[in-house]
N, CA, C and O of each residue as an XYZ file, in Angstrom:
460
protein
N      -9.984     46.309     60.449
C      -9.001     46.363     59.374
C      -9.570     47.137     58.188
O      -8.901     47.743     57.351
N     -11.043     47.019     58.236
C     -11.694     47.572     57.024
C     -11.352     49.102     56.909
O     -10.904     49.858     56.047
N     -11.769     49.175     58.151
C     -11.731     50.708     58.458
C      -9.958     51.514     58.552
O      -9.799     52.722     58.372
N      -9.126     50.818     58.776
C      -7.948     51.466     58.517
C      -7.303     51.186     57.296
O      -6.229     51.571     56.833
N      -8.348     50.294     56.790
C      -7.769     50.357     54.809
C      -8.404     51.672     54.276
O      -7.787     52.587     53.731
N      -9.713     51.615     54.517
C     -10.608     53.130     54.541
C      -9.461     54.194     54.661
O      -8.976     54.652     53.627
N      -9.067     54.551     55.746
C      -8.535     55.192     56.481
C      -7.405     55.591     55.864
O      -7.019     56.751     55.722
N      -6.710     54.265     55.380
C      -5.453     54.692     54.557
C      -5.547     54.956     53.202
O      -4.533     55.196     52.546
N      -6.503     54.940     52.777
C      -6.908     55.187     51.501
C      -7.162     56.427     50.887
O      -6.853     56.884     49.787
N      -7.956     56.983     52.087
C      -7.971     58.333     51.825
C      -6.988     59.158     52.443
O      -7.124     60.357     52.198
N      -5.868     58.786     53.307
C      -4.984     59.361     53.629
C      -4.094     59.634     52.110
O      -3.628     60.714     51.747
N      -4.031     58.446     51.446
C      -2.894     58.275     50.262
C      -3.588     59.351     49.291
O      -2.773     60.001     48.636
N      -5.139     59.705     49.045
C      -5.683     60.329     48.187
C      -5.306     62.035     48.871
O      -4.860     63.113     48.480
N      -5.750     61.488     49.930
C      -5.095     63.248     50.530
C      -3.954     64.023     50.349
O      -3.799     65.214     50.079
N      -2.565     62.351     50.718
C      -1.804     63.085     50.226
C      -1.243     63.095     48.279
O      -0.269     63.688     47.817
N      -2.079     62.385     47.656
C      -1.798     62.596     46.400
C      -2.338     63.979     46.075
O      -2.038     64.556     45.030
N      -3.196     64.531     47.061
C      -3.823     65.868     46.226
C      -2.899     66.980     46.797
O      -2.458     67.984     46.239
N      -2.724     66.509     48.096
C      -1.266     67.921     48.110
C      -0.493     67.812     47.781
O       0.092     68.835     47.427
N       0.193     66.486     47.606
C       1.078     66.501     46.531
C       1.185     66.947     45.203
O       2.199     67.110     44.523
N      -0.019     67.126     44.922
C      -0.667     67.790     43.001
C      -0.802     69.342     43.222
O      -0.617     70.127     42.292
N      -1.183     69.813     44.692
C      -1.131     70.917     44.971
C       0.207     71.241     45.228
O       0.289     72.292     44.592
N       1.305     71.063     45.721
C       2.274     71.202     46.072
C       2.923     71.470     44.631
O       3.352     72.570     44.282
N       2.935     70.394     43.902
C       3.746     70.495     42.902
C       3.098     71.818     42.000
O       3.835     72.213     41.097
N       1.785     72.535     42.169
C       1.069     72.968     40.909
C       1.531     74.323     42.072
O       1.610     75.426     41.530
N       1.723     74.294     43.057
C       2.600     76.112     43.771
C       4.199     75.894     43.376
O       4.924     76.882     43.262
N       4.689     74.615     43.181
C       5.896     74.826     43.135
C       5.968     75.250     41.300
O       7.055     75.696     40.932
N       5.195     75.153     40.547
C       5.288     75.457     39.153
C       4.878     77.001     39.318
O       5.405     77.783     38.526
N       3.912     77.555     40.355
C       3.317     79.098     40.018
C       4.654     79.228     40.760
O       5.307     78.752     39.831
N       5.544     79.478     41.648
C       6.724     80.034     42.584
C       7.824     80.258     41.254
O       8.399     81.335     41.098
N       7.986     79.327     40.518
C       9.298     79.174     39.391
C       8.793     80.244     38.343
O       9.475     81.097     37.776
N       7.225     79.962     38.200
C       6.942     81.228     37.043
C       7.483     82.140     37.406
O       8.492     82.556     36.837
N       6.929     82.744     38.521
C       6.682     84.094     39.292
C       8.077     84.290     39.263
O       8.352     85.170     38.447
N       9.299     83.715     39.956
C      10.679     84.111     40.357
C      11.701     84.147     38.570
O      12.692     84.742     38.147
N      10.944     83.374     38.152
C      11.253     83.929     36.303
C      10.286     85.253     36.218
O      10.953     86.280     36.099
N       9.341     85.394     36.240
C       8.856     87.190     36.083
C       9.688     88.006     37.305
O      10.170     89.087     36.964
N       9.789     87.797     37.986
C      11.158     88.756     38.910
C      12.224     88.969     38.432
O      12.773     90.070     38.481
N      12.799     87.739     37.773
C      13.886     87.537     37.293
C      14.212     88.864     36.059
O      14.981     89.825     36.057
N      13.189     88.327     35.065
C      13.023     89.134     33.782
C      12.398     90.389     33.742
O      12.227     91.056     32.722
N      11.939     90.801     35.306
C      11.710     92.156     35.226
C      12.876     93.271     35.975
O      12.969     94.496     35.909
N      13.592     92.355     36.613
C      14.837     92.575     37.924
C      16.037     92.908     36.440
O      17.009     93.654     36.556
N      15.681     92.186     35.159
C      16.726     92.610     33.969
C      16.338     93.532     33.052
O      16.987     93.934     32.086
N      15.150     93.878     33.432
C      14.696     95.096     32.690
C      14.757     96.547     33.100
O      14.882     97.602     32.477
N      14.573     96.102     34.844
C      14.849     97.198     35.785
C      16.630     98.047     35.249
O      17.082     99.190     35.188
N      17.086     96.727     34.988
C      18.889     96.854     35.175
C      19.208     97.347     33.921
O      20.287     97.934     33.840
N      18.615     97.262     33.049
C      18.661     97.568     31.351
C      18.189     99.330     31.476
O      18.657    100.054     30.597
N      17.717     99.673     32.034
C      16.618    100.555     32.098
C      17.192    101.553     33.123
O      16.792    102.690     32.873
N      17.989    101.489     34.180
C      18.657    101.696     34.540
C      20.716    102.383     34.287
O      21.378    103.249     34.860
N      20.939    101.641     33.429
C      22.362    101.667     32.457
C      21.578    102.660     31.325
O      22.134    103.726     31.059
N      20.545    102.392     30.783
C      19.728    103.318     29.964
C      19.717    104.826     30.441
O      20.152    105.740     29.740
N      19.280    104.965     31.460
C      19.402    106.025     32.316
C      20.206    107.009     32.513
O      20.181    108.239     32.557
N      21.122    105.920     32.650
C      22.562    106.567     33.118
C      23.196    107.099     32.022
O      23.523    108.279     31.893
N      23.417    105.936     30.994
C      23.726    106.763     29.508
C      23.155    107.727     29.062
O      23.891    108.408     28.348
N      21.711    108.255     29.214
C      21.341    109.281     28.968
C      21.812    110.313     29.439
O      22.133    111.314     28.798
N      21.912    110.103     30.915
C      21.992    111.271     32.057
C      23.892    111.566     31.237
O      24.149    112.584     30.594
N      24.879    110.497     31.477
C      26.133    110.754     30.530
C      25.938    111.702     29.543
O      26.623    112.724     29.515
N      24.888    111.419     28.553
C      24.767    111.996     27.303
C      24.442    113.273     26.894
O      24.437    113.712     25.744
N      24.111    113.961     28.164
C      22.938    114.832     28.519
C      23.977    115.386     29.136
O      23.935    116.603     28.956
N      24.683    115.138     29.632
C      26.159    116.189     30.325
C      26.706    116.440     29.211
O      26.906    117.626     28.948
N      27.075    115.475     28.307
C      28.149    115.524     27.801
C      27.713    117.002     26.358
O      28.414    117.780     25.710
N      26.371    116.751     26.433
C      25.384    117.599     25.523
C      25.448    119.236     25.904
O      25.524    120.068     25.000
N      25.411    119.612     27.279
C      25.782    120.348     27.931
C      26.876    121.178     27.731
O      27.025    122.338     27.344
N      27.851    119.969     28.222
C      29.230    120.578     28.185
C      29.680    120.977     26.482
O      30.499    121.879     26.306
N      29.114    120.280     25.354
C      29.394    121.052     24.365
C      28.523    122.330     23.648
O      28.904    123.037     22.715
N      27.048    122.408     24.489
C      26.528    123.734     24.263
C      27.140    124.859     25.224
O      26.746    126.022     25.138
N      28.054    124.492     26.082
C      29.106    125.509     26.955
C      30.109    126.286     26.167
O      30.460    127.463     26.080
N      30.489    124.911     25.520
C      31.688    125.282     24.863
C      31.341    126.090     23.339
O      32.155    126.874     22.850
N      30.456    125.877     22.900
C      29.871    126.539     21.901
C      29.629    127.949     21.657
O      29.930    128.708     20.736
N      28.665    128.146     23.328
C      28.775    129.246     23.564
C      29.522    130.176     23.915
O      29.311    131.376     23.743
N      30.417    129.692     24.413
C      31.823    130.480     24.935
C      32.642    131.028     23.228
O      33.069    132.156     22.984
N      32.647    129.549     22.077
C      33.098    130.435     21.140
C      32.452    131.474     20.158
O      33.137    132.297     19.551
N      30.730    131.360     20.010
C      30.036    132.189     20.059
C      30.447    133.378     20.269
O      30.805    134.143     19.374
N      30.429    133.674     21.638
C      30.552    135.131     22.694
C      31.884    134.985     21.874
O      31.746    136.032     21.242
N      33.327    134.363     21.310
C      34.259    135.042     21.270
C      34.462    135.899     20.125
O      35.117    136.921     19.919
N      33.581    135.054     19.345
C      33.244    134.870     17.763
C      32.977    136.698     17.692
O      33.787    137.527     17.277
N      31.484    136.972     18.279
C      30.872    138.436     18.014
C      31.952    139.130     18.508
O      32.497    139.808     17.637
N      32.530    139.212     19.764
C      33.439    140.076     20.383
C      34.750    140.240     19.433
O      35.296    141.343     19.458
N      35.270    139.275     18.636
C      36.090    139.100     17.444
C      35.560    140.281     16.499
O      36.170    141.227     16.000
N      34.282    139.919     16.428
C      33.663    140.573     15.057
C      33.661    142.059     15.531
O      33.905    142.929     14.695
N      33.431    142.355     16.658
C      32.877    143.728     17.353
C      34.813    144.428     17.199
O      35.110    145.563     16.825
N      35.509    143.646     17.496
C      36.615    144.407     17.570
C      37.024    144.719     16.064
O      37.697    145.734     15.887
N      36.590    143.733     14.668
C      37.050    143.484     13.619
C      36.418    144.850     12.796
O      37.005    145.391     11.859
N      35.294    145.226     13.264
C      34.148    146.149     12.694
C      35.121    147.698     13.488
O      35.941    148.321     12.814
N      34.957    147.890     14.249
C      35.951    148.802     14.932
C      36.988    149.393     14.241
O      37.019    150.512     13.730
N      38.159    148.204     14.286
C      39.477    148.374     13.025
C      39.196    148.530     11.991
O      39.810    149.349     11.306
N      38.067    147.734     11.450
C      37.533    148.329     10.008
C      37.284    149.850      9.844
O      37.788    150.527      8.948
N      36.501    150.284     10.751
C      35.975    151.731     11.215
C      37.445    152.702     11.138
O      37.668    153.777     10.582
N      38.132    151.978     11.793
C      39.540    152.879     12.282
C      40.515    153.353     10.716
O      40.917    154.472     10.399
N      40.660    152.082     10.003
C      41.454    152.159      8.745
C      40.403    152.562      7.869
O      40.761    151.938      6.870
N      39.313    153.185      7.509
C      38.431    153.338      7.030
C      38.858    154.978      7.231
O      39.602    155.613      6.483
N      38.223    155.445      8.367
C      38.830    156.896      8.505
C      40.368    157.205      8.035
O      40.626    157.768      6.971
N      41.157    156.850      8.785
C      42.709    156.849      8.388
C      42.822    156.542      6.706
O      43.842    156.992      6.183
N      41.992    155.913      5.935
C      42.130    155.500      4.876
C      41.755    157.388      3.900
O      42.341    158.164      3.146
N      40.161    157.233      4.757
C      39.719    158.716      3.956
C      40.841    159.879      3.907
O      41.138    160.429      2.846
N      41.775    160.390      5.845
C      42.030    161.237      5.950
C      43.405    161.245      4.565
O      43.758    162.212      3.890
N      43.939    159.783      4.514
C      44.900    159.671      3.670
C      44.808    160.328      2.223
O      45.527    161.166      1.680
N      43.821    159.745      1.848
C      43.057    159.975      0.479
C      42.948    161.676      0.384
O      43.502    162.278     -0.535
N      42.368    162.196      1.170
C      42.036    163.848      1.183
C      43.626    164.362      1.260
O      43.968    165.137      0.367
N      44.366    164.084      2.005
C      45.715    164.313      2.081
C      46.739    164.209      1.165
O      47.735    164.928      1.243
N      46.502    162.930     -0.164
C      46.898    162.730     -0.958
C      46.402    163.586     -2.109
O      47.020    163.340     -3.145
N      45.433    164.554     -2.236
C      44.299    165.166     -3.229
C      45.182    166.477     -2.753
O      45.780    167.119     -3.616
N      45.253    166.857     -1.390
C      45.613    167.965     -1.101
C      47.510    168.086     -1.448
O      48.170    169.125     -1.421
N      47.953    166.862     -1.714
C      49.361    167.409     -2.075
C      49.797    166.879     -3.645
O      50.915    167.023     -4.139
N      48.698    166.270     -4.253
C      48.578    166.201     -5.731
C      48.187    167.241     -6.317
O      48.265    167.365     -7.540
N      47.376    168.768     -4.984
C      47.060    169.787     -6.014
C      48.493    170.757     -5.382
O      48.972    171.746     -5.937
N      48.861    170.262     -4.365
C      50.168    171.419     -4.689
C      51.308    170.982     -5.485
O      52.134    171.886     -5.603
N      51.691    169.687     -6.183
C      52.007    169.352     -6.648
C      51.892    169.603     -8.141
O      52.670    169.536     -9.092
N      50.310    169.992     -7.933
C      50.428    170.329     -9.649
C      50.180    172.184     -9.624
O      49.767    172.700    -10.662
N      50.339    172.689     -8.927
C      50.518    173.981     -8.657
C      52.356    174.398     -8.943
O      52.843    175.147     -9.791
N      53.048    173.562     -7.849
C      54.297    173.610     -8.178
C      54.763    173.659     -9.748
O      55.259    174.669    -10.248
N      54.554    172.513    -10.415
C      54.598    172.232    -11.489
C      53.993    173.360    -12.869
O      54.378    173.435    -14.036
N      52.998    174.071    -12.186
C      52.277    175.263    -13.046
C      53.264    176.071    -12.932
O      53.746    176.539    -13.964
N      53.808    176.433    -11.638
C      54.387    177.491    -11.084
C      56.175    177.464    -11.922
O      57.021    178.358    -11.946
N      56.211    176.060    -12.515
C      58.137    175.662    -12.553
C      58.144    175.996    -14.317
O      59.087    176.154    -15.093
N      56.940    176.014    -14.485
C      56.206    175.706    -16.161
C      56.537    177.399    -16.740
O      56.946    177.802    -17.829
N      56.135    178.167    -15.409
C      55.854    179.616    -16.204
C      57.344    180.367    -16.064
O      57.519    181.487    -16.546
């Protein structure tokens, strides 16, 4: 009897220590699946992060497209504006010389109506 009090004695100590072990993996398992947890929401944060960028980054795009397109229309505006300037510029001179040339027959006439 001695010997299976023995016996059970250290059975109960045995299992009090896996039981202390048991419980002290079931506390590291809950940490650990909380650090999964809170890194599985950082992944996901980080991720939507991502994506908004990558969004942002199109959307960044699509208005240096559009920019450039009014750019290019902008100079080609200007290139045609410089041109017409050029055009009424001449037409302006030939006018001017044309106007000199019939202000002096004009005042020729006038010499001529005088005498």
């Amino acid at each position: 009897l001695e010997t299976a009090n023995r016996s059970n004695a250290e059975a109960r100590k045995t299992i009090a220590k896996l039981h202390s072990q048991i419980q002290e993996m079931q506390v590291t398992i809950d940490d650990e699946q909380r650090q999964r947890d809170e890194i599985r929401e950082q992944y996901n944060m980080s991720e939507r992060k991502c994506q908004m960028l990558v969004t942002e980054g199109d959307e960044v795009r699509g208005a240096l497209d559009t920019a450039e397109r009014a750019r290019k229309a902008a100079e080609s505006q200007l290139v045609e504006t410089n041109e017409r300037l050029g055009e009424l510029s001449t037409q302006n001179s030939a006018l001017s010389g044309h106007k000199r040339k019939l202000d002096g027959y004009l005042s020729q006439i006038q010499s001529e109506l005088e005498e």
